[in-house]
C-alpha positions as CSV (number, residue, x, y, z in Angstrom):
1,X,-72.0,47.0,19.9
2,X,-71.4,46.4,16.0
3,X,-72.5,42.9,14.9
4,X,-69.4,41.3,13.0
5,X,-69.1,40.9,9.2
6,X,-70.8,38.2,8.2
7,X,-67.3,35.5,6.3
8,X,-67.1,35.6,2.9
9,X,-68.9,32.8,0.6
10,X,-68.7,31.1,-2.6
11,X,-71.9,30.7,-5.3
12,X,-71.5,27.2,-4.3
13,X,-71.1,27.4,-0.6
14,X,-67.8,26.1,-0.5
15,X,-64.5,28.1,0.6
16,X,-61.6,28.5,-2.1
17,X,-58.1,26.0,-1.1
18,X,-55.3,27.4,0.6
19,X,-52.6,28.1,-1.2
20,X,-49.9,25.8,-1.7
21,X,-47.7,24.6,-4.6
22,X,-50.6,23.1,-6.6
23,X,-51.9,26.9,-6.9
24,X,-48.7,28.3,-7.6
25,X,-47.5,25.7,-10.3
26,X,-51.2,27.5,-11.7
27,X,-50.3,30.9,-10.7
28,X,-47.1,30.1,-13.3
29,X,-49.1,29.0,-16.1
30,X,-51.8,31.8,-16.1
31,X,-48.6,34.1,-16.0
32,X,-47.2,32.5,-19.3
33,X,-50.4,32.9,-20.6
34,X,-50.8,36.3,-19.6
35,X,-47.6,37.4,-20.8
36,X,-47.9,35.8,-24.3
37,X,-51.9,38.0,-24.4
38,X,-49.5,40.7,-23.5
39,X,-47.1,40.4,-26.1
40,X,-49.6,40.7,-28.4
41,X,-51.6,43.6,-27.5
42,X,-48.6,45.6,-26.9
43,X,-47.0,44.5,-30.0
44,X,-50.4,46.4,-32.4
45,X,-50.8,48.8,-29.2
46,X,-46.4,50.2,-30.1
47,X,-47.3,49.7,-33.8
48,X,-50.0,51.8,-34.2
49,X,-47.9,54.9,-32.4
50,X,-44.9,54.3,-34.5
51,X,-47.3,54.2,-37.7
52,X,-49.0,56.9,-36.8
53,X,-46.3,59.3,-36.0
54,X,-44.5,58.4,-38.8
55,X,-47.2,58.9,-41.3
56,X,-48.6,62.0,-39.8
57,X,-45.5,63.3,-38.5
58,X,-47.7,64.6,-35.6
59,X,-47.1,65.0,-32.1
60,X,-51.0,65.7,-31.0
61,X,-51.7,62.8,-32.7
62,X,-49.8,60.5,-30.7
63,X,-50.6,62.2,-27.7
64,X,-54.6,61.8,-28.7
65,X,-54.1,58.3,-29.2
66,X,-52.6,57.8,-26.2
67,X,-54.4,59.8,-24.3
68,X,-57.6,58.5,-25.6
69,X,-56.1,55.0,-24.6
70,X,-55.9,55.6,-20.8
71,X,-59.5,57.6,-21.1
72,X,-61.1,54.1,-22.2
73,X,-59.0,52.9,-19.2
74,X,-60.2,55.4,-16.7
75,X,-64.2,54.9,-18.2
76,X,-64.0,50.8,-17.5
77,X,-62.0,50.4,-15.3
78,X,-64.5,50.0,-12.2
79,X,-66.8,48.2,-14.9
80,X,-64.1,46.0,-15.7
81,X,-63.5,45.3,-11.5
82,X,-67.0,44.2,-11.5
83,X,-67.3,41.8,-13.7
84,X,-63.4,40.4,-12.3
85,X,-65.4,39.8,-8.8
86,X,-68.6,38.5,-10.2
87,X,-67.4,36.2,-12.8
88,X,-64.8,32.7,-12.2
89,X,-60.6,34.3,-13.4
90,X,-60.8,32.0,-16.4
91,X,-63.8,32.9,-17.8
92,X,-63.0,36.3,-17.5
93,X,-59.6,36.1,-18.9
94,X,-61.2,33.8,-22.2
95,X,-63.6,36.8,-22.4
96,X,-61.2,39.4,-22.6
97,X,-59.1,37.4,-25.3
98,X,-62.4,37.2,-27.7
99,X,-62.7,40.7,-27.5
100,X,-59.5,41.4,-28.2
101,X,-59.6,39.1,-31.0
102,X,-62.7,40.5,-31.9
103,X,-61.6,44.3,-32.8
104,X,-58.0,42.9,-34.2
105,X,-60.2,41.0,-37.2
106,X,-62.3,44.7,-37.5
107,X,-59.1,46.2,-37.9
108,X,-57.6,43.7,-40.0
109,X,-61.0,44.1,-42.3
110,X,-61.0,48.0,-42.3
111,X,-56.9,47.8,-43.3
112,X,-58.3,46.0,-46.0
113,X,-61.3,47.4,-47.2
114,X,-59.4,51.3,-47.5
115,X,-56.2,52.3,-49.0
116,X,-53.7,53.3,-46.6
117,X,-53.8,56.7,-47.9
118,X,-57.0,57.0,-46.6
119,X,-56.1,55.6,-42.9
120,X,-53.4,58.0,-42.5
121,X,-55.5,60.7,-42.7
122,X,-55.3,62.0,-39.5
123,X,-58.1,64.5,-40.4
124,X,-60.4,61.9,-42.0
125,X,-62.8,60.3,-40.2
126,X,-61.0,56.1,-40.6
127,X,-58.0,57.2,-38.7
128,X,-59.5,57.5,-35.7
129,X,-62.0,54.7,-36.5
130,X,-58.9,52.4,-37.3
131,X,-57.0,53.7,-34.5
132,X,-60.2,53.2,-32.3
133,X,-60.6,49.6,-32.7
134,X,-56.7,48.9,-31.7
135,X,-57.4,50.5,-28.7
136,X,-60.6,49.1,-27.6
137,X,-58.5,45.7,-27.9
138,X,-55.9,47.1,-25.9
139,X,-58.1,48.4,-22.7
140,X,-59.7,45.6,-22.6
141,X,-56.3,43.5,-22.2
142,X,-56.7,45.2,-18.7
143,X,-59.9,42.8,-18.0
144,X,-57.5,40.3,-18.1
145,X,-54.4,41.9,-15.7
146,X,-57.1,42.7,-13.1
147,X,-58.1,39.8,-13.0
148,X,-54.2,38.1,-12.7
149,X,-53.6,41.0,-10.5
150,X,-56.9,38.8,-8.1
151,X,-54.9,35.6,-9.2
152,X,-51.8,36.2,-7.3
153,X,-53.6,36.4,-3.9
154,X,-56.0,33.4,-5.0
155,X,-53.1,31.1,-6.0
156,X,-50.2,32.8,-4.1
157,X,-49.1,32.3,-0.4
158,X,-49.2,35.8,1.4
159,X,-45.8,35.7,2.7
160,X,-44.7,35.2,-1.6
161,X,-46.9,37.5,-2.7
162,X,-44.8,40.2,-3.6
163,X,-41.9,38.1,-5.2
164,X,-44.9,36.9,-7.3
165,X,-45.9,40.9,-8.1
166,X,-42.2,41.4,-8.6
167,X,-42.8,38.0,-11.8
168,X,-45.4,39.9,-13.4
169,X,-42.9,43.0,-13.5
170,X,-40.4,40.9,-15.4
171,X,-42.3,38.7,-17.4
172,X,-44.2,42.3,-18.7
173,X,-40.8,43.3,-19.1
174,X,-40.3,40.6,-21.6
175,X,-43.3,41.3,-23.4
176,X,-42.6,44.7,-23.4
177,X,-38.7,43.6,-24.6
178,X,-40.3,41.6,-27.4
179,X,-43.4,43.7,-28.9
180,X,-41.2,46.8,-28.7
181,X,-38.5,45.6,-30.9
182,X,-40.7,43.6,-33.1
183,X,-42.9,46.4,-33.5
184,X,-40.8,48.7,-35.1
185,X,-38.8,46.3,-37.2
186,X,-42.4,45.3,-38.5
187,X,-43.7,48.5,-39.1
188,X,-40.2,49.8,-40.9
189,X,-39.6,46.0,-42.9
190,X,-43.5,44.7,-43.0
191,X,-46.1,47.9,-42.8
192,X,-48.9,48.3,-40.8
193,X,-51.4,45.8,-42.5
194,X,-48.6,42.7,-42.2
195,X,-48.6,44.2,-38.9
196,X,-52.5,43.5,-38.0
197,X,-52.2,39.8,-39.5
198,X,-49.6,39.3,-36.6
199,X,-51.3,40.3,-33.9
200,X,-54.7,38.8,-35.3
201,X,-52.5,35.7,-35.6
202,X,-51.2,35.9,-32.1
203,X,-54.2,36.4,-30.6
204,X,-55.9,33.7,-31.8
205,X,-52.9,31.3,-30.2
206,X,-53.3,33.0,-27.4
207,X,-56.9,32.4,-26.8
208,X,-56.3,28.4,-27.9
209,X,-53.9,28.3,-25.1
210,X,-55.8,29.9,-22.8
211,X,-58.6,27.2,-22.8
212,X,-55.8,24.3,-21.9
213,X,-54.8,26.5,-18.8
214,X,-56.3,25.7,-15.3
215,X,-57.0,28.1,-12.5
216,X,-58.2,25.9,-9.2
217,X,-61.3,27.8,-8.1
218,X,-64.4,26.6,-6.9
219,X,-66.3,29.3,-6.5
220,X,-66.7,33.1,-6.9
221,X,-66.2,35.1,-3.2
222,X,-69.1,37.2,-2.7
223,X,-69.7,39.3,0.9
224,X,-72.4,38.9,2.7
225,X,-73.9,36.0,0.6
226,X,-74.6,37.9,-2.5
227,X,-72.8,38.9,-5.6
228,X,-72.1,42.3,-6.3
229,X,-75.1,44.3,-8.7
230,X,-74.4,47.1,-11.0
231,X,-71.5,47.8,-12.4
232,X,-71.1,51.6,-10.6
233,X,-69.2,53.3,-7.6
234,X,-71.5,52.3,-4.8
235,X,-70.2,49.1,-3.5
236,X,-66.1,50.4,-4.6
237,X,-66.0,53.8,-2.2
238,X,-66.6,52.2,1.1
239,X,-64.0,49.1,0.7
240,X,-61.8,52.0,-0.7
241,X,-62.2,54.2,2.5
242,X,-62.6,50.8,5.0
243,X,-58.7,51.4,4.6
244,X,-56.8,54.6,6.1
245,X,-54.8,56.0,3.8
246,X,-55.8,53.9,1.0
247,X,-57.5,56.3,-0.7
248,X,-55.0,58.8,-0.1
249,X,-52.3,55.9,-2.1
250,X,-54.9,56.0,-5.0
251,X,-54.8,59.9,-5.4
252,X,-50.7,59.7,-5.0
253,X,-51.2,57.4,-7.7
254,X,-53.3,59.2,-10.0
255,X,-50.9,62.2,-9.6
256,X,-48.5,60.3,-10.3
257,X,-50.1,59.3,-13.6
258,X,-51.0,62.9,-14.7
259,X,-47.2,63.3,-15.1
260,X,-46.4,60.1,-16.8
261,X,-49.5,61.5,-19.3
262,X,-46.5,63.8,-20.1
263,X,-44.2,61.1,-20.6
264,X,-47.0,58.9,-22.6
265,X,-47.7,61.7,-25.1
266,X,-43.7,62.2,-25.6
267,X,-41.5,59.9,-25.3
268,X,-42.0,58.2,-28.3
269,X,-41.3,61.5,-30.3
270,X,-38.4,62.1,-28.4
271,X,-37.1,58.6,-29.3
272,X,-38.1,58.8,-33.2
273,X,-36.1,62.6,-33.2
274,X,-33.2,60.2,-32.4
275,X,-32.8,57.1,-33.6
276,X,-35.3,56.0,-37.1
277,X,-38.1,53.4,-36.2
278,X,-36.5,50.3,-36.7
279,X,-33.5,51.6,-33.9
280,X,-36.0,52.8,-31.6
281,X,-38.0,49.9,-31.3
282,X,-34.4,47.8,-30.7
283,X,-33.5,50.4,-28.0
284,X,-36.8,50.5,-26.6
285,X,-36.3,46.3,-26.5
286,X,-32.9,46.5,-25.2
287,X,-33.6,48.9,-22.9
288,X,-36.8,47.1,-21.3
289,X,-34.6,44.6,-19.9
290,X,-35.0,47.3,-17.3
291,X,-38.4,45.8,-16.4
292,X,-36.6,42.5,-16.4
293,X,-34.1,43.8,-13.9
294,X,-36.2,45.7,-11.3
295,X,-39.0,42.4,-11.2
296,X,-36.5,39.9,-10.7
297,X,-35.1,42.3,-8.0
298,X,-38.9,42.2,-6.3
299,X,-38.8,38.0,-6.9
300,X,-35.5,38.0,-5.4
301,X,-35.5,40.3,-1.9
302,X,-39.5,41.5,-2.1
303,X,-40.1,44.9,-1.2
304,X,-39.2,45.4,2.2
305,X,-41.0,45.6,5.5
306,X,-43.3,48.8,4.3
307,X,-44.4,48.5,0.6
308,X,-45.7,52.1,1.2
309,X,-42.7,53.5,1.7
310,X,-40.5,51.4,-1.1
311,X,-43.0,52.9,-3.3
312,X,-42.3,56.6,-2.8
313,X,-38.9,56.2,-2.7
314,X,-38.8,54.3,-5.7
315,X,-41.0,57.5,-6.8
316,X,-38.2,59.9,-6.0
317,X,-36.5,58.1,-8.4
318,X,-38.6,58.4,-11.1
319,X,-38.6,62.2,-11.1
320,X,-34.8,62.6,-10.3
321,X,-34.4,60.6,-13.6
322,X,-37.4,62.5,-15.5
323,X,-35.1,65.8,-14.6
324,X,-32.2,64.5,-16.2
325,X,-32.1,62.1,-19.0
326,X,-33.3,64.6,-21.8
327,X,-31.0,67.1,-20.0
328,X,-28.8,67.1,-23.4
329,X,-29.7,65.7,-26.8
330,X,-27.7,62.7,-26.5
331,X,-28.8,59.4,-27.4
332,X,-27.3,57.4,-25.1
333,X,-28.5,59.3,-22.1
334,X,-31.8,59.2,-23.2
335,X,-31.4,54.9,-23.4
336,X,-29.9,54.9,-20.0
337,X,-32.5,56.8,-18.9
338,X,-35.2,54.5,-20.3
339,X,-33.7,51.5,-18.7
340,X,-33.0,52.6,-15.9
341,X,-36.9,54.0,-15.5
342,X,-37.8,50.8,-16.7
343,X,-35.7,48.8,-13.9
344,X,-37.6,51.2,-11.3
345,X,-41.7,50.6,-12.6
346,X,-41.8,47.1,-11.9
347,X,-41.2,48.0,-7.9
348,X,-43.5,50.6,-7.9
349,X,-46.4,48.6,-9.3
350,X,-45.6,45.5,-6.8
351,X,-45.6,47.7,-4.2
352,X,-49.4,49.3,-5.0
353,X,-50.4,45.9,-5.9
354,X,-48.7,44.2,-2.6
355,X,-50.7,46.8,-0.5
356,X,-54.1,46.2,-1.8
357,X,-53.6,42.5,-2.0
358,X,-52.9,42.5,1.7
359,X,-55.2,45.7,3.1
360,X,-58.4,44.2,0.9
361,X,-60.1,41.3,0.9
362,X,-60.1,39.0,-1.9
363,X,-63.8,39.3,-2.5
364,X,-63.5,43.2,-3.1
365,X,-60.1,43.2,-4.8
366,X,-61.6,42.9,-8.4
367,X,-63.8,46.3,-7.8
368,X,-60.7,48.1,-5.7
369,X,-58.0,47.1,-8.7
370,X,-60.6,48.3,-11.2
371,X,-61.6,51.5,-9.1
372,X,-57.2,51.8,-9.0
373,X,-57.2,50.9,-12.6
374,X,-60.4,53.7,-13.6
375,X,-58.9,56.9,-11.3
376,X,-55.8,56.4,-11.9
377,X,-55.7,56.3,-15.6
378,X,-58.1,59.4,-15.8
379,X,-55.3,61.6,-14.9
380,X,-53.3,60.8,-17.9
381,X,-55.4,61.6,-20.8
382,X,-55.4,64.9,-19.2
383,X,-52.0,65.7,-19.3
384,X,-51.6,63.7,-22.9
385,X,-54.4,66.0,-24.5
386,X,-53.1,68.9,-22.6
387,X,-48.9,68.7,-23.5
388,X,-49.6,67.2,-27.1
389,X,-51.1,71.3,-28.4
390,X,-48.6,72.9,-25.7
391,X,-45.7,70.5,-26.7
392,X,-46.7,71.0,-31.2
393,X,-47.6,74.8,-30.5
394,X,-46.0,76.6,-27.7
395,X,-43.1,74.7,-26.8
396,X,-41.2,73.2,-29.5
397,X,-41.6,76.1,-31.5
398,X,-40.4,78.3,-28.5
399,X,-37.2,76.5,-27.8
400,X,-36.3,76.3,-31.4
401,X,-36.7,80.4,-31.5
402,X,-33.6,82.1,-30.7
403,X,-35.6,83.3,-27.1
404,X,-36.1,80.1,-26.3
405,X,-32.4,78.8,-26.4
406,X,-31.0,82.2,-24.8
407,X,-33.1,82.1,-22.3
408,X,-32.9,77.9,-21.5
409,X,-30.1,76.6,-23.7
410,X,-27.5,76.9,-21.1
411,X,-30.0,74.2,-19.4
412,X,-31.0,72.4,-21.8
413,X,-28.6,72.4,-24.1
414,X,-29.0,72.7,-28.6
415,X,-31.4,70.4,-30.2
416,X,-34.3,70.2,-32.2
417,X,-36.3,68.5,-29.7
418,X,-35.8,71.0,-26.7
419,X,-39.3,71.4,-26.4
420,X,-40.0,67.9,-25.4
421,X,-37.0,68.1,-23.0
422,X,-38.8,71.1,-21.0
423,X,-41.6,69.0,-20.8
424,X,-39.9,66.5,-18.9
425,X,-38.0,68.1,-16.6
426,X,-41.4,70.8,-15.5
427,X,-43.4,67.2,-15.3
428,X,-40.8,65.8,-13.3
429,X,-40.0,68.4,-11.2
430,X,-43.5,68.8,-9.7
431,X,-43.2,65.6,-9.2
432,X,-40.7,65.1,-7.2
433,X,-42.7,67.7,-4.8
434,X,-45.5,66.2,-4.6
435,X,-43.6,63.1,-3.2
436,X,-41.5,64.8,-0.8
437,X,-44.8,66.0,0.7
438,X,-46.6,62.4,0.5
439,X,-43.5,61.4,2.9
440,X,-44.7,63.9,5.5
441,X,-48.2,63.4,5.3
442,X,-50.6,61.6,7.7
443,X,-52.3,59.2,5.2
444,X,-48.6,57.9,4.4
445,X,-48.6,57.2,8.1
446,X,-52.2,55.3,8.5
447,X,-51.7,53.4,5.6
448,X,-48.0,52.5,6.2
449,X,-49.9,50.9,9.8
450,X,-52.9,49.8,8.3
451,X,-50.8,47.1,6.1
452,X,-48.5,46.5,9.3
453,X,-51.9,45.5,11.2
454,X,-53.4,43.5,8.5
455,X,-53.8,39.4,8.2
456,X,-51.0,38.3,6.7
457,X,-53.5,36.0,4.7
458,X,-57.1,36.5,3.2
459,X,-57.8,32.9,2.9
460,X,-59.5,30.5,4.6
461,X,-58.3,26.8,4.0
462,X,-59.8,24.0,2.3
463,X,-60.7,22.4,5.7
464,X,-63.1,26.0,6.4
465,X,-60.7,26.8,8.7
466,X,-59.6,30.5,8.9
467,X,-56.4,31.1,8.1
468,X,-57.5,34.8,8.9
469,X,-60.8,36.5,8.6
470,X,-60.7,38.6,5.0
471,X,-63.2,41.2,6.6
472,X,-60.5,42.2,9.5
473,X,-58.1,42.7,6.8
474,X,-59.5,46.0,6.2
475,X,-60.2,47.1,9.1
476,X,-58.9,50.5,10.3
477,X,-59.2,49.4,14.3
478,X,-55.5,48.0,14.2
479,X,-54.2,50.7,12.9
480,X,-55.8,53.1,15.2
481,X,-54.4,51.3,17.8
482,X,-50.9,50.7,16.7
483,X,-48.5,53.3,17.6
484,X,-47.4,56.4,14.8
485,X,-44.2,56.3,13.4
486,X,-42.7,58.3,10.5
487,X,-40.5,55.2,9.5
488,X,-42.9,52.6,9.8
């Protein structure tokens, strides 16, 4: 007979409070502060593509940038889990911040130290250099949304939690609202190096702020009496697998990201063959009230008895819309398209974010989020380095041939960006298979049971009272037990 999991403890042997509406009022101000780091990183992170594909006029240049974003992503992601379960939320968060801050002043230095002639030069060595250190600030912003991602179920009753997944949609859809119009009204009116003072600028508030916020936790959750050690796979895979169909949700996941590689590498060349960079970043602003739309919807109803299911159907979506909104070269259709995609990524993420906040305990949730975080983005750099040479070579070129539009005009219409439009609807396409399948697969089923079966909460009160045992929470006995069901 298996001996029981030993319960959870802290570094200083005592149990983290309950929730209640001291933790949320907490939850609500590391949000704000969240969402103004946000602003910032996203506001350099959409500058730098604009600039870049502006001065370079390049597609694979984008799509390197980009894809060499979610690579970073991908390589620290489980690193950054790590350190999320072995250190205290603030500290991390503070950390990430002077990082970030950190690479903006390299930036700011290197802007000034070259001519921008030089830093354009895509085939020069200080692109990529200047480039580089924007990203690195960027990834490590994630340090920080894993760790608010561990907030919500520290501070956040279980039976709120996904109305408070559903806030972090729309307050990232009004930093993505902001930075997004900002960014191309300051790279078209300002230039890149006004640009970097900006973000420099808002960093630095965002840090000051930071150090006035409070996050109510006593101690760090470690199992079985120690802290995690190393910073690799080994402790990740087997609260991963402890799941059924868990695992199975990452891979959909990561699938699901080798597509939106597509959509990373092109969508912003799409937008700038439409509209010039100031109107793109106001319809990318306008249009990310989207994000606005579908959290509030999440804060409002939640997601529904099976997260699991929400998720793929909101997934359906997503490639029904890929098919169609660069169907024809029309502007408008591509901004509908963009908001409503935007209204349907908030769901999606509260729903993956839902699931492993209830299926995982809040000890391992750091190293599972960052696992998420490190698969799932390794797809996309794939796709991104893979579609930016097809896209520039192969492609565009093709569609703009007389072949190309005799043989797909009559379903893609005339256009100079035809290329990019076939790139959308192939990704979007195989998409949509793939999820049709995931609906009629087992590990859709087992994981659709396991989160049925699991402790509504992961906490144990401030009394040491369990509100319910974090270890059971990812057990797969329940499930096994609970009876199949296609619709569950």
């Amino acid at each position: 007979m298996s001996q029981p999991t030993p319960a959870p403890t802290t570094d200083d042997d005592q149990l983290q409070s309950a929730p209640g509406p001291r933790t949320v009022r907490a939850f609500y101000q590391v949000l704000a502060n969240t969402a103004l780091a946000n602003v910032t990183s996203s506001f350099l992170w959409f500058a730098l593509t604009f600039w870049a594909y502006l001065e370079t006029e390049s597609v694979l240049a984008t799509a390197i940038i980009g894809g060499s974003y979610m690579l970073l992503v991908a390589v620290f992601g489980v690193v950054f889990g790590v350190i999320v379960d072995r250190m205290k939320k603030k500290a991390v968060m503070v950390l990430s911040s002077l990082v970030t801050l950190s690479t903006y002043l390299i930036a700011g230095a290197l802007y000034l130290t070259f001519p921008e002639s030089v830093l354009i030069d895509w085939g020069g060595p200080w692109f990529w250099v200047f480039a580089g250190v924007i990203l690195v600030g960027g990834v490590v912003e994630n340090l920080r949304n894993i760790a608010l991602s561990t907030t919500v179920t520290l501070l956040v009753p279980s039976d709120r939690r996904d109305r408070a997944n559903g806030l972090v949609g729309a307050v990232q859809g009004i930093a993505f609202m902001v930075t997004s119009v900002f960014s191309g009204l300051s790279i078209g009116l300002l230039g890149m190096g006004a640009t970097v003072v900006i973000a420099i600028a808002a960093t630095a508030v965002a840090l000051v702020h930071l150090l006035f916020v409070s996050i109510p936790e006593r101690g760090i959750a470690h199992v079985e009496g120690e802290a995690p050690k190393g910073f690799g796979f080994r402790e990740v895979i087997p609260a991963v697998l402890a799941v059924p169909g868990l695992l199975a949700l990452i891979l959909f996941t990561t699938f699901n990201n080798l597509v939106g590689g597509v959509f990373m590498a092109l969508m912003d060349p799409y937008g700038l063959t439409l509209f010039s960079v100031e109107v793109w970043g106001v319809i990318l602003g306008i249009t990310s009230i989207g994000f606005i739309i579908g959290g509030g919807l999440v804060a409002k109803f939640g997601l529904g008895k099976n997260p699991v299911r929400t998720m793929l159907l909101v997934n359906i979506g997503i490639a029904i819309l890929g098919m169609t909104f660069a169907i024809r070269e029309w502007w408008w259709l591509y901004a509908l398209g963009i908001l409503i995609f935007m209204c349907l990524m908030p769901i999606a993420e509260a729903a993956e974010q839902t699931i492993v906040q209830r299926v995982v305990p809040f000890e391992k949730q750091g190293r599972v989020f960052g696992f998420a975080a490190s698969v799932e983005s390794a797809a996309a750099p794939i796709s991104a380095f893979v579609i930016g040479p097809i896209a520039q070579f192969w492609l565009i070129p093709y569609m703009d041939s007389p072949a190309g539009q005799e043989s797909l005009g009559w379903l893609l219409g005339p256009g100079e960006a035809r290329g990019i439009a076939l790139a959308f609807l192939g990704a979007s396409a195989l998409l949509l298979i793939v999820v049709i399948l995931a609906f009629v697969s087992k590990p859709y089923r087992e994981l659709s049971l396991a989160y049925a079966a699991a402790p509504p909460s992961l906490h144990t009160d401030s009394e040491g009272t369990d509100a319910a045992s974090p270890t059971d929470a990812a057990s797969p006995a329940p499930a096994a037990r609970a009876p199949v069901s296609p619709r569950s």
